[in-house]
Legacy VTK file of the C-alpha trace (Angstrom):
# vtk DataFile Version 3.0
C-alpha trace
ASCII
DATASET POLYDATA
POINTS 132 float
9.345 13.021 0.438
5.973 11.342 0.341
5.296 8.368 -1.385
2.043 8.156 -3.522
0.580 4.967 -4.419
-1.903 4.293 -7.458
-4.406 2.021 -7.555
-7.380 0.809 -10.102
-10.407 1.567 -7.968
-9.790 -0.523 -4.993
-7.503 1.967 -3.120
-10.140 2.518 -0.286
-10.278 -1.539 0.431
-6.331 -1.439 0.142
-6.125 1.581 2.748
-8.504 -0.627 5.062
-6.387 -4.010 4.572
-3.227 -1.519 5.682
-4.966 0.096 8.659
-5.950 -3.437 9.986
-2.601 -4.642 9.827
-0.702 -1.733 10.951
-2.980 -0.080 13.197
-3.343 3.244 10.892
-5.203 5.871 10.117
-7.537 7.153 7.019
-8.061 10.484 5.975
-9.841 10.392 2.843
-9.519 14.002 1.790
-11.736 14.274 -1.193
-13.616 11.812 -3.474
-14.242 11.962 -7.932
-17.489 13.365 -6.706
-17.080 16.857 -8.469
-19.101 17.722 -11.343
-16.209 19.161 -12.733
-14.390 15.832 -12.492
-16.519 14.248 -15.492
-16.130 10.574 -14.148
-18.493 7.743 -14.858
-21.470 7.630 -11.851
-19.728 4.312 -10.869
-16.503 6.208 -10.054
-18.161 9.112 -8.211
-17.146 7.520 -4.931
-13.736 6.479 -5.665
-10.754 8.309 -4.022
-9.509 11.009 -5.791
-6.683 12.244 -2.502
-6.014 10.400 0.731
-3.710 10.392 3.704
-3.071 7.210 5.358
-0.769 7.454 8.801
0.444 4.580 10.922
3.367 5.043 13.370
5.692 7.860 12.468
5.105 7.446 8.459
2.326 9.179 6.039
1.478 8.143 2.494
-0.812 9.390 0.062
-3.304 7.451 -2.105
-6.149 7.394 -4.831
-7.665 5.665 -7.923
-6.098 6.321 -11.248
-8.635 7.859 -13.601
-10.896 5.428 -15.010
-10.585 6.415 -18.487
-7.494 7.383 -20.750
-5.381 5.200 -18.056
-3.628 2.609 -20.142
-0.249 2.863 -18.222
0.590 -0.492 -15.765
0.356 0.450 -11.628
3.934 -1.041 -11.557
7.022 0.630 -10.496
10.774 0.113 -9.532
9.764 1.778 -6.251
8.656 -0.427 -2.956
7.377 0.450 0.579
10.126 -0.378 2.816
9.007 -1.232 6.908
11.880 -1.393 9.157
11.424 -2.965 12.552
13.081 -4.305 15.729
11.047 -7.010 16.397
11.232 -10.590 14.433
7.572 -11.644 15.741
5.976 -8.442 14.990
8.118 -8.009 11.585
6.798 -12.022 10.455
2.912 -11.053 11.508
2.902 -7.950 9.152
4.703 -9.794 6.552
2.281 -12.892 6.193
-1.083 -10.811 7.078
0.526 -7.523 4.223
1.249 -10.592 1.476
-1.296 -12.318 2.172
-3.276 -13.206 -1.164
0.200 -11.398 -3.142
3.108 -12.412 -4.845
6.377 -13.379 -2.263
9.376 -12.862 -4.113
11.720 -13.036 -1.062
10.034 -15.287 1.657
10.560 -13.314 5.146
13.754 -15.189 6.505
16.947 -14.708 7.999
19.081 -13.467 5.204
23.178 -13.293 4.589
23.708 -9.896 5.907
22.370 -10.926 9.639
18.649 -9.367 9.341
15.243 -11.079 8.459
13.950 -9.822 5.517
11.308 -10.423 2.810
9.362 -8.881 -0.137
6.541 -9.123 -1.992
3.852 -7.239 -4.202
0.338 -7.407 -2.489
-2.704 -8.421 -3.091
-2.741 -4.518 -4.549
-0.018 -4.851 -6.679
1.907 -3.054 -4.477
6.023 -3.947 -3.513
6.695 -4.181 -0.170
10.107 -4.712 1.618
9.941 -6.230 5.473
12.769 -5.816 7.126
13.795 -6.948 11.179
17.252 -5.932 12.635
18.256 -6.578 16.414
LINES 1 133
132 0 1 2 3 4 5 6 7 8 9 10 11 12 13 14 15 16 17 18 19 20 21 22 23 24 25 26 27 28 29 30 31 32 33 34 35 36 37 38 39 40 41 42 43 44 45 46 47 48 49 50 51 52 53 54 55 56 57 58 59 60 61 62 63 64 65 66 67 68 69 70 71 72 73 74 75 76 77 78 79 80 81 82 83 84 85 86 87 88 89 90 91 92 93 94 95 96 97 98 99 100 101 102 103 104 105 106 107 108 109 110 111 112 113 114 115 116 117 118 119 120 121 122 123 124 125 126 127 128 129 130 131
């Protein structure tokens, strides 16, 4: 299973802001540039399929069509990271929400881990999650 994330015509600055932070890479695999696609000449360049990889994990991304696309980019689904390391786990937590929405500020929580969550800047959800 892949997850797929959907965004309003910023998903190549989004797939940036997540390479920065967690040392990825980009594969944009094909753009709205088609003349069969029929998209405004602002949207030519938008992302139509990419690949983003960082560590052993791969998602997929593009922009939502621009018109006809009424439906919120919100879901019950979130991006969960799971890591060993509380320093590493805090740094990806505040530079990933940065400019977002915390729900869960990244703390020690009742079950022993550290653990936050949040919908970026994006309007993505992200869970952050730090066992030893």
């Amino acid at each position: 299973m892949m997850p797929y994330l959907s965004f309003q015509g910023n998903c190549e600055e989004a797939l940036h802001f997540y390479s920065d932070i967690l040392n990825g890479q980009i594969e944009i695999v094909s753009r709205y540039d088609n003349p069969a696609m029929n998209v405004p000449e602002d949207f030519k360049n938008k992302i139509l399929h990419a690949r983003f990889s960082f560590g052993s994990s791969t998602l997929f991304a593009s922009d939502v069509m621009p018109k006809g696309q009424n439906e919120p980019l919100t879901s019950n689904i979130a991006l969960s990271l799971g890591l060993h390391d509380e320093e590493a786990a805090k740094n990806i937590f505040d530079r990933l929400s940065a400019g977002g929405n915390v729900h869960i500020p990244f703390k020690k929580q009742f079950w022993g881990d550290w653990h936050g969550n949040f919908r970026d800047r994006f309007g993505i959800r992200w869970m952050v999650n730090c066992s030893k």
